[in-house]
MARDO-201849 format. One record per residue: residue in three letters; x negated, y, z of N, C-alpha, C in turn. Coordinates in nm, 2 decimals, m for minus. Layout:
PT semar    n.u    n.v    n.w   ca.u   ca.v   ca.w    c.u    c.v    c.w
PT   ALA      X      Y      Z      X      Y      Z      X      Y      Z
...
//
This chain:
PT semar    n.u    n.v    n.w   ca.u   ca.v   ca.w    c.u    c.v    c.w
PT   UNK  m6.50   2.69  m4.54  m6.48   2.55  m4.56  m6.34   2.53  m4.60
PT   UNK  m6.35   2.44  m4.66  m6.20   2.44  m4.80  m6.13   2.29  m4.67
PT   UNK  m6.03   2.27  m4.64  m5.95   2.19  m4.61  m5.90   2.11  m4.74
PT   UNK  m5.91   1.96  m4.71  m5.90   1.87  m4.83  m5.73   1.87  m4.79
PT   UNK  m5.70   1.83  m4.90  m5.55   1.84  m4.93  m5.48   1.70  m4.92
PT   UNK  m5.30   1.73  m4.88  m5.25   1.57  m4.90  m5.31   1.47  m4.98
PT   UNK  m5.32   1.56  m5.10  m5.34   1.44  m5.22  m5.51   1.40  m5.23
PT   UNK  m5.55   1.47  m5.18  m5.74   1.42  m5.15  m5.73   1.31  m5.04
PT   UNK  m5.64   1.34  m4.97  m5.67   1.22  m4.86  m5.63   1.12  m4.85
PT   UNK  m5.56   1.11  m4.94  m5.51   0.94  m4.98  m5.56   0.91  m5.09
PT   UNK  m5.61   1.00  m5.18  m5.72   0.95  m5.30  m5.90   0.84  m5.26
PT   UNK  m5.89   0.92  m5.08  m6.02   0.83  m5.05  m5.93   0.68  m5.04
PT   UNK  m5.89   0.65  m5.01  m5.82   0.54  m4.95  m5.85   0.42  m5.10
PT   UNK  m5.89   0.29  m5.07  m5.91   0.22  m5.13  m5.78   0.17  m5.23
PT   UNK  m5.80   0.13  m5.35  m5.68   0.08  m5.42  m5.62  m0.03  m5.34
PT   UNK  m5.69  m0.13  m5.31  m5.60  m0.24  m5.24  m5.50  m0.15  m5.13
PT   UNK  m5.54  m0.04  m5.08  m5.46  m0.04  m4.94  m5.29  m0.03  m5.05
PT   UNK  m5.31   0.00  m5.09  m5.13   0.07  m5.15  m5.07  m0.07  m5.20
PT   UNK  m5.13  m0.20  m5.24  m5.05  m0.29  m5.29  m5.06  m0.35  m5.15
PT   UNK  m4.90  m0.45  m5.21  m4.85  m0.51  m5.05  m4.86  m0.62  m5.06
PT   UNK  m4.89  m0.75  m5.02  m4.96  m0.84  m5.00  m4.83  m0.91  m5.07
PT   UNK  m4.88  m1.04  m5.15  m4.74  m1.15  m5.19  m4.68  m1.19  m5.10
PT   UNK  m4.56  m1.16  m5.13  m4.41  m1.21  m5.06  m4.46  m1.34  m5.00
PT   UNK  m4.52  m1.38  m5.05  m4.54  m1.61  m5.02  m4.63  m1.56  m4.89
PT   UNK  m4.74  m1.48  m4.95  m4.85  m1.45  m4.84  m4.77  m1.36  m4.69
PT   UNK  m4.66  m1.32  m4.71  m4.65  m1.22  m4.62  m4.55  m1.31  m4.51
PT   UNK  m4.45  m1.38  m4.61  m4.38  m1.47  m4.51  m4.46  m1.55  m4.44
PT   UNK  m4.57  m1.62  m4.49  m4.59  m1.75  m4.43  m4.69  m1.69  m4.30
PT   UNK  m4.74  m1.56  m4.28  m4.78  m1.48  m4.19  m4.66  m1.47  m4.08
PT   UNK  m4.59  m1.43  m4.15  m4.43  m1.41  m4.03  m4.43  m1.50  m3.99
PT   UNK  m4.35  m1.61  m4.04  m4.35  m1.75  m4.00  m4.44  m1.83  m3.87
PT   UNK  m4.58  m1.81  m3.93  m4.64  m1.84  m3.83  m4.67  m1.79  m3.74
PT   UNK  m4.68  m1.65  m3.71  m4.66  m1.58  m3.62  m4.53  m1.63  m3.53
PT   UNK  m4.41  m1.61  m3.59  m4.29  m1.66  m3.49  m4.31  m1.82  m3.46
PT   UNK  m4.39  m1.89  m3.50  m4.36  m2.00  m3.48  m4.47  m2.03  m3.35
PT   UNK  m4.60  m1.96  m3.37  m4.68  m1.95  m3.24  m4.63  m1.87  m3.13
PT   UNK  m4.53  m1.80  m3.16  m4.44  m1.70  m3.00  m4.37  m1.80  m2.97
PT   UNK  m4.29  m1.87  m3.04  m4.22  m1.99  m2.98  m4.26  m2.09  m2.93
PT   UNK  m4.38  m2.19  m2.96  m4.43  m2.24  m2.91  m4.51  m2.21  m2.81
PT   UNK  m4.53  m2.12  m2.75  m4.62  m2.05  m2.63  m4.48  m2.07  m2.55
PT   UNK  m4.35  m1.96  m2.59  m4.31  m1.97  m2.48  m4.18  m2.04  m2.46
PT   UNK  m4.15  m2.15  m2.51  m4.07  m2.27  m2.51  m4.18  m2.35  m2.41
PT   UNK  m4.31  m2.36  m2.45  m4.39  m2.45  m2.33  m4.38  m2.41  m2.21
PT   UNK  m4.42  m2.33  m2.18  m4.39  m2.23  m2.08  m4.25  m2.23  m2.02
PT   UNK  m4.12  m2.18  m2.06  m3.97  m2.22  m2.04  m3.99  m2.38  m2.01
PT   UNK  m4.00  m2.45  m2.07  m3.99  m2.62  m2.01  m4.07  m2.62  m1.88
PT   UNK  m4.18  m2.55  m1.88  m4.24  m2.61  m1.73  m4.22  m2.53  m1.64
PT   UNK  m4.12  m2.43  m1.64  m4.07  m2.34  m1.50  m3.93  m2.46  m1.55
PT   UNK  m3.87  m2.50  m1.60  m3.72  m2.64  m1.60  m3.83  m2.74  m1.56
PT   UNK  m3.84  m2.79  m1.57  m3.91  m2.89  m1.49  m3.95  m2.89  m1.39
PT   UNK  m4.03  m2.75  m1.34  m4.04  m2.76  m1.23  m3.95  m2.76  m1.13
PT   UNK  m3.85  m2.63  m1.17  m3.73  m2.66  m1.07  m3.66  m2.73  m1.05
PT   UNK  m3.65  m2.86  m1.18  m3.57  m2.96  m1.14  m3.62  m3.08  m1.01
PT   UNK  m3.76  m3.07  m1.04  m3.85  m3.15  m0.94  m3.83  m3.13  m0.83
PT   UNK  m3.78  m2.97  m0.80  m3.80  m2.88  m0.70  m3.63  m2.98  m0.59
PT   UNK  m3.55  m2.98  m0.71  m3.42  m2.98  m0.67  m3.38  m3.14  m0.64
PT   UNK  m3.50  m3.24  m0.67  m3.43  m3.33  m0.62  m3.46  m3.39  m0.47
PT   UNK  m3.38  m3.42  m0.43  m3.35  m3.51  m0.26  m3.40  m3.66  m0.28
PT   UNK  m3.49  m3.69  m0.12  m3.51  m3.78  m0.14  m3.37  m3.91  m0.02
PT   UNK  m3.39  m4.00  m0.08  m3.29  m4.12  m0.03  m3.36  m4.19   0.10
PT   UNK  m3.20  m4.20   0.19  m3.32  m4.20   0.28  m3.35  m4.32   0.36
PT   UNK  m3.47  m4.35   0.39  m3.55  m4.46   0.40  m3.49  m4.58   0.55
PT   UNK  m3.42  m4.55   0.60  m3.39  m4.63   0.72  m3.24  m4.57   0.76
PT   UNK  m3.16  m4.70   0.73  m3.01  m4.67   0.74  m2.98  m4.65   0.90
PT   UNK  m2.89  m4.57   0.90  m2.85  m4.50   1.07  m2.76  m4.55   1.12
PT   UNK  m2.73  m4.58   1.24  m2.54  m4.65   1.28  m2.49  m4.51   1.25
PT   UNK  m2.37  m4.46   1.22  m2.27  m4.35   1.18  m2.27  m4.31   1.39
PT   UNK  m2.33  m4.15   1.35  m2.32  m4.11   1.50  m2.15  m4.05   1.47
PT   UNK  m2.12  m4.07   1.60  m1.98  m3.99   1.72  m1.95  m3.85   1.76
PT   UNK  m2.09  m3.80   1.71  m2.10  m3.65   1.72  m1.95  m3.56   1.66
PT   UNK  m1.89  m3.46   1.76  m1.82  m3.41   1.66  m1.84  m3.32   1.58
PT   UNK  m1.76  m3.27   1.47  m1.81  m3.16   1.40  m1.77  m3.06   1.40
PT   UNK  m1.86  m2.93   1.40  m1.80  m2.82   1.46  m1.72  m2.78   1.38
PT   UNK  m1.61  m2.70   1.46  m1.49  m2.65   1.43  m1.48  m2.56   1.26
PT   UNK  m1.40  m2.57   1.22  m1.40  m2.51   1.07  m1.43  m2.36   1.11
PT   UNK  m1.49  m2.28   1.01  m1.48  m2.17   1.00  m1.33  m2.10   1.05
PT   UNK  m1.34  m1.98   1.11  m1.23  m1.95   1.10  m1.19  m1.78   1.00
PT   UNK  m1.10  m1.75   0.92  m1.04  m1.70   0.85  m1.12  m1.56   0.83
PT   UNK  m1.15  m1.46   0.74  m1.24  m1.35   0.74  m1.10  m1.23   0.81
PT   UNK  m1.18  m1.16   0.91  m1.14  m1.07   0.92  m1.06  m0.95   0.83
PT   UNK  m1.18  m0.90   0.72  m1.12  m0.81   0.66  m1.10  m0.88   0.51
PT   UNK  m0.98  m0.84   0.42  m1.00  m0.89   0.30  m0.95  m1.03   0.29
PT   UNK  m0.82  m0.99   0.44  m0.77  m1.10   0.45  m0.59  m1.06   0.46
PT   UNK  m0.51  m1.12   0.43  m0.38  m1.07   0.47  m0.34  m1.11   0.59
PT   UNK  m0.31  m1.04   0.70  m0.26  m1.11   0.80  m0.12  m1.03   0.84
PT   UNK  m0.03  m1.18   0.86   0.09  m1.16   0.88   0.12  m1.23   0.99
PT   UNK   0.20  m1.07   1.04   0.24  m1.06   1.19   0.37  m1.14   1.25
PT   UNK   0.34  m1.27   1.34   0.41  m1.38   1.39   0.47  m1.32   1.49
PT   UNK   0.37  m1.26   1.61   0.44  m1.21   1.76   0.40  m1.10   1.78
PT   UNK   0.46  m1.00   1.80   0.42  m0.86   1.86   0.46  m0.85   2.03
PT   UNK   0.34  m0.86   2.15   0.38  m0.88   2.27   0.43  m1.03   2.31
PT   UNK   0.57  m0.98   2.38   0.62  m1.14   2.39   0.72  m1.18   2.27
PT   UNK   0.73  m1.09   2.23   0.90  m1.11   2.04   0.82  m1.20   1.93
PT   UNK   0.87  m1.28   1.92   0.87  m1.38   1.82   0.89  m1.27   1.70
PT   UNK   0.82  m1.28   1.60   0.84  m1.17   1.44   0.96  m1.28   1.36
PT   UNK   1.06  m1.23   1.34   1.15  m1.31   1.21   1.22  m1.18   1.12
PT   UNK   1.20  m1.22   1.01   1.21  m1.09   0.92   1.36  m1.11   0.88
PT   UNK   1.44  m0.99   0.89   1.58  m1.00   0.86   1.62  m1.01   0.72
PT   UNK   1.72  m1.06   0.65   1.77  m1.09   0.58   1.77  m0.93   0.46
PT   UNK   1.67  m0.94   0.33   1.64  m0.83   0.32   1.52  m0.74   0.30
PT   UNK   1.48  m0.76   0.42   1.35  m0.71   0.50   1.20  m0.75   0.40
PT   UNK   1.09  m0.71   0.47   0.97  m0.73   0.43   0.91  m0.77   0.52
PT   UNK   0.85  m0.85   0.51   0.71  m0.94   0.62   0.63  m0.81   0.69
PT   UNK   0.59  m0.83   0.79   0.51  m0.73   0.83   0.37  m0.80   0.81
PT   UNK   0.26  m0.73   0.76   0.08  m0.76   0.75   0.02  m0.66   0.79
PT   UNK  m0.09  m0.67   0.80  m0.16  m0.58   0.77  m0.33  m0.65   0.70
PT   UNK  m0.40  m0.55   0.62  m0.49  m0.59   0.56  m0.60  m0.46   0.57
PT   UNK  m0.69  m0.57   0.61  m0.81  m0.49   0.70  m0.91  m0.48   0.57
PT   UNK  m0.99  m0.37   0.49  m1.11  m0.39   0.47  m1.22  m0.33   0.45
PT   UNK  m1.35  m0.41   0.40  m1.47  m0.42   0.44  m1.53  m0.19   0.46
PT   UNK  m1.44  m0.17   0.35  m1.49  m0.02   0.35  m1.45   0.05   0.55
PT   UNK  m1.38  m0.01   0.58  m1.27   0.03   0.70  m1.15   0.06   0.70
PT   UNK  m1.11   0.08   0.55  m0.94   0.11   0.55  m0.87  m0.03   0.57
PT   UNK  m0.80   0.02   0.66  m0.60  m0.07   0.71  m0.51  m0.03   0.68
PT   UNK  m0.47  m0.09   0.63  m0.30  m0.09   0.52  m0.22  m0.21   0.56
PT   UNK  m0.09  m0.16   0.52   0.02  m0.28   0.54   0.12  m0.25   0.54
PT   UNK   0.22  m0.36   0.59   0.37  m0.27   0.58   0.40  m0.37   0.75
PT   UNK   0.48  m0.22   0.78   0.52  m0.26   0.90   0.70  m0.29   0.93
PT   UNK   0.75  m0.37   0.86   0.88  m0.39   0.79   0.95  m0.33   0.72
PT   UNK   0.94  m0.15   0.78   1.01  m0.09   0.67   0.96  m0.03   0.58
PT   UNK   0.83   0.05   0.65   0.72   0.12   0.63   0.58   0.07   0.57
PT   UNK   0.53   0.13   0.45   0.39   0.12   0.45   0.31   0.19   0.54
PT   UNK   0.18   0.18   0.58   0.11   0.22   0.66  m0.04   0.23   0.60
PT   UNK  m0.12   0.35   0.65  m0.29   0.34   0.63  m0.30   0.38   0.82
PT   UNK  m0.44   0.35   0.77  m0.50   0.40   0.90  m0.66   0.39   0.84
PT   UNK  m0.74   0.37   0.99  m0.88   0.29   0.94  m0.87   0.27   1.08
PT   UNK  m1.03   0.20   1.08  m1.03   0.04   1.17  m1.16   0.08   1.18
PT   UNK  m1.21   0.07   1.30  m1.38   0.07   1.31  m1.39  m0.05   1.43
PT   UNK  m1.54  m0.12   1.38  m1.51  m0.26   1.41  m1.64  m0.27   1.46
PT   UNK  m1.73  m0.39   1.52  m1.82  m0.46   1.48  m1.87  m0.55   1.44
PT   UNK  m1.74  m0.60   1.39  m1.72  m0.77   1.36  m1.71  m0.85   1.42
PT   UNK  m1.77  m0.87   1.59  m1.76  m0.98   1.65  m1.66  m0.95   1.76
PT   UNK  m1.62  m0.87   1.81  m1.50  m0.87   1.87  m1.45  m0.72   1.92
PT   UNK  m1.50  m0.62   1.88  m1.44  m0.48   1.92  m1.37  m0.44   1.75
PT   UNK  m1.24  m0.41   1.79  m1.14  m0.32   1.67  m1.09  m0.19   1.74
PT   UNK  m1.09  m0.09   1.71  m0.98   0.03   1.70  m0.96   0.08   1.59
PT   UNK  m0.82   0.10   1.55  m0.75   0.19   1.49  m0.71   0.34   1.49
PT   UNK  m0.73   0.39   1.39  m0.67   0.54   1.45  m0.54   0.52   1.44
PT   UNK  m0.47   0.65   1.47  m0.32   0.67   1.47  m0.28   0.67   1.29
PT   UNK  m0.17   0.64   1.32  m0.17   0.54   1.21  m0.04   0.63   1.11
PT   UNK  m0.08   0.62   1.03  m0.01   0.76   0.90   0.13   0.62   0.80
PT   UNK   0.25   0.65   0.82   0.33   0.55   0.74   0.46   0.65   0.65
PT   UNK   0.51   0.60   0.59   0.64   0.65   0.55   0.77   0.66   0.64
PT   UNK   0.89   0.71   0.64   0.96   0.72   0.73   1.08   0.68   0.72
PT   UNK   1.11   0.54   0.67   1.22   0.49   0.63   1.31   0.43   0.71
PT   UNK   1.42   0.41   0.74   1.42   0.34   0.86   1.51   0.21   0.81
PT   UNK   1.53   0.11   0.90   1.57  m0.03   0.82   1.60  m0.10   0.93
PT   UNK   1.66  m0.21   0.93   1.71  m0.29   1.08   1.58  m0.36   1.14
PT   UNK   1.51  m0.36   1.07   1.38  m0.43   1.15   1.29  m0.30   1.20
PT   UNK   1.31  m0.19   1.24   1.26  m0.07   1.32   1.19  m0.09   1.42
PT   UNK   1.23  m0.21   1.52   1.22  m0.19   1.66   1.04  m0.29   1.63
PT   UNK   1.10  m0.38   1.54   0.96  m0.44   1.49   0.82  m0.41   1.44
PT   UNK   0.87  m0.26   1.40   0.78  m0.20   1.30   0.74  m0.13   1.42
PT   UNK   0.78  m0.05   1.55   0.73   0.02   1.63   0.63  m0.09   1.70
PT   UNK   0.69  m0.21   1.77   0.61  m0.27   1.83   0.46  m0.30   1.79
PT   UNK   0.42  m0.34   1.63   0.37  m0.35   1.55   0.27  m0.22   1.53
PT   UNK   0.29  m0.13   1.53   0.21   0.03   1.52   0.20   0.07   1.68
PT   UNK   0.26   0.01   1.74   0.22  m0.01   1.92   0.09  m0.04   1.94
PT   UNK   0.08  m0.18   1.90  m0.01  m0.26   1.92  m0.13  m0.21   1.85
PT   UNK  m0.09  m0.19   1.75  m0.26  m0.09   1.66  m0.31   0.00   1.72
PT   UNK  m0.24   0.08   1.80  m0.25   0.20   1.86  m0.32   0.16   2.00
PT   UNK  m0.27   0.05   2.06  m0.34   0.00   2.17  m0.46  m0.08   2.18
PT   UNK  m0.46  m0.16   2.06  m0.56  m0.24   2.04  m0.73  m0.19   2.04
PT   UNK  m0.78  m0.27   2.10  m0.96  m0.25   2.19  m1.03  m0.38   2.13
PT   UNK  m0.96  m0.51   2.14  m1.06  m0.62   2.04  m0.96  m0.71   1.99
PT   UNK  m1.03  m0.79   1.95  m0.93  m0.93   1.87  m1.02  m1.02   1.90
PT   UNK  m0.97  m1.14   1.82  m1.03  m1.30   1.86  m0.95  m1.36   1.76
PT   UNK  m1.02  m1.40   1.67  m1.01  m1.56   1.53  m1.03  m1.68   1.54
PT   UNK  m0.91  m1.70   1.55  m0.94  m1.89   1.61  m0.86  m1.94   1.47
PT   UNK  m0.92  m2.05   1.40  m0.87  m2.06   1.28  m0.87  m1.99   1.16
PT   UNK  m0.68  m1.96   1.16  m0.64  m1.88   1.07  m0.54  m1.76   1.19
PT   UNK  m0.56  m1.73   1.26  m0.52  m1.70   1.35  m0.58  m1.56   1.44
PT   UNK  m0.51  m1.47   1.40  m0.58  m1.36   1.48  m0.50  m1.25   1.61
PT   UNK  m0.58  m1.25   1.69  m0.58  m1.17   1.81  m0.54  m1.07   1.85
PT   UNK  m0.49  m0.93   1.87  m0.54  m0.82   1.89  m0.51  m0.82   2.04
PT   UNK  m0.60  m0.73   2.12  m0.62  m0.73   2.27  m0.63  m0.60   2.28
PT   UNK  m0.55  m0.55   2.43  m0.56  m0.45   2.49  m0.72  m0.38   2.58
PT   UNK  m0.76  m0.49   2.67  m0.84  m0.51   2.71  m0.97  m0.54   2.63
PT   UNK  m1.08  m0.48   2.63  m1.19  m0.54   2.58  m1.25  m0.70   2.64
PT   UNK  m1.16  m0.77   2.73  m1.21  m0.91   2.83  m1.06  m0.98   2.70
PT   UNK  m1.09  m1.07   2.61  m0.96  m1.12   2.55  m0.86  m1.22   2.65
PT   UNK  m0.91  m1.26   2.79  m0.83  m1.36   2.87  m0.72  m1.27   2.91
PT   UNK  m0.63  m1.16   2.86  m0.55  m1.14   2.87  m0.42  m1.18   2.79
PT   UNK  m0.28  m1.15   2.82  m0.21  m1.17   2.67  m0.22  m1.08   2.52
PT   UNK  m0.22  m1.09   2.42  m0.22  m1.07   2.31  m0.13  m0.93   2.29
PT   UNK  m0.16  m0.85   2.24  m0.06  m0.74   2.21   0.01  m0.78   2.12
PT   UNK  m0.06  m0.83   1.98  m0.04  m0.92   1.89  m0.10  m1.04   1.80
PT   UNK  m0.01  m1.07   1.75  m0.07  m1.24   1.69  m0.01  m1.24   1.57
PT   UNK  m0.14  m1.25   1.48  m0.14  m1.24   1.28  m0.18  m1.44   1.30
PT   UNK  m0.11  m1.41   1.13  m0.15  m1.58   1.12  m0.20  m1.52   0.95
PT   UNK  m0.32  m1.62   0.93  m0.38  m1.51   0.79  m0.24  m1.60   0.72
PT   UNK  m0.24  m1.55   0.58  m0.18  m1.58   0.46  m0.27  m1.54   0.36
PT   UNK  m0.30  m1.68   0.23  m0.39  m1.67   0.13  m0.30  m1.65   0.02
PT   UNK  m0.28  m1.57  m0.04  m0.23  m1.52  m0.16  m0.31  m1.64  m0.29
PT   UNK  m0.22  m1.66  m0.36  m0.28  m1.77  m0.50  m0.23  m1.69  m0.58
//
C-alpha cells in the first residue's frame, strides 16, 4: 500500500477551501463577532455595578432621636510595632537629650526585630511579644561609643533587659518589670509619627 503524498492530500481538498473569503465579508464577521462579546459582557458588567451600588446605599433614618450622652470610647491607642517610640523617662530620670546628642527610640517590628539608638549607640535586639501585654527582649547587641548622655543609654538597655510587659495608653507606652503593670514603669516612650 502506497502512502498518498503531501501534494495528494491537499489536491483532495475542495477549490473553495484555498480562497479567503472577501475582506468586506471577513470584517463584518469580526465586527460582529466583537460586537456580540461586548454586548454580552458590558450587560453583564452593568448589572454586577448596579448591583453593588444598590448593595451600598444606607437607608435614612425614619424617627429622629434626642442626641444621647453616651461617651465615646477612648481613641485607639498607638500601634506597638512599626511605631517609633521615644524615650521620655527611664525609671524615675526625666530623658533630656544634651546639646548634640540623639533622641533615644526604639522601634519595635512586626517580624520581631528592635532597633534604635540609645543616645550614643545604635542597638538590635528582638522582642518576643503577644501583643496584648507580655514583651521580652533579648540582650541587646549595640556599638560602643561613648558620649555624655552614657548614663542614659545604660538606663535605657536596663530597662529592655528587665522588661516582662508594657501597657499603651494613647500614644504612650509602658515597659514593666513585673508581669502585674500596677507597678512603676521601668520605662516611658511617647510614640512619634514621622511625616
Amino acid at each position: 500500500m502506497r502512502r498518498p503524498t503531501q501534494a495528494s492530500r491537499f489536491a483532495a481538498l475542495p477549490a473553495t477551501f484555498w480562497q479567503a473569503p472577501p475582506y468586506e465579508e471577513w470584517l463584518a464577521r469580526v465586527i460582529s463577532g466583537r460586537l456580540l462579546f461586548m454586548l454580552r459582557y458590558s450587560a453583564a458588567f452593568a448589572t454586577c455595578v448596579g448591583l453593588t451600588c444598590l448593595g451600598c446605599q444606607t437607608t435614612s433614618p425614619t424617627a429622629t432621636s434626642a442626641p444621647t450622652t453616651e461617651a465615646r470610647p477612648p481613641a485607639p491607642g498607638a500601634s506597638l510595632f512599626e511605631t517609633r517610640w521615644v524615650l521620655r523617662q527611664a525609671g524615675n530620670q526625666a530623658i533630656t537629650v544634651p546639646e548634640g546628642g540623639q533622641e533615644p527610640y526604639l522601634l519595635l517590628r512586626r517580624t520581631g526585630a528592635a532597633e534604635g539608638q540609645g543616645s550614643c549607640n545604635r542597638f538590635r535586639s528582638t522582642a518576643a511579644t503577644d501583643s496584648i501585654s507580655h514583651l521580652i527582649f533579648t540582650p541587646v547587641l549595640s556599638t560602643r561609643m561613648s558620649c555624655p548622655a552614657i548614663a542614659t543609654e545604660q538606663a535605657f538597655t536596663q530597662a529592655l533587659a528587665a522588661a516582662h510587659s508594657f501597657r499603651i495608653s494613647g500614644d504612650t507606652l509602658r515597659l514593666y518589670a513585673a508581669t502585674e503593670p500596677d507597678t512603676t514603669p521601668l520605662a516611658r516612650f511617647e510614640a512619634v509619627y514621622l511625616r
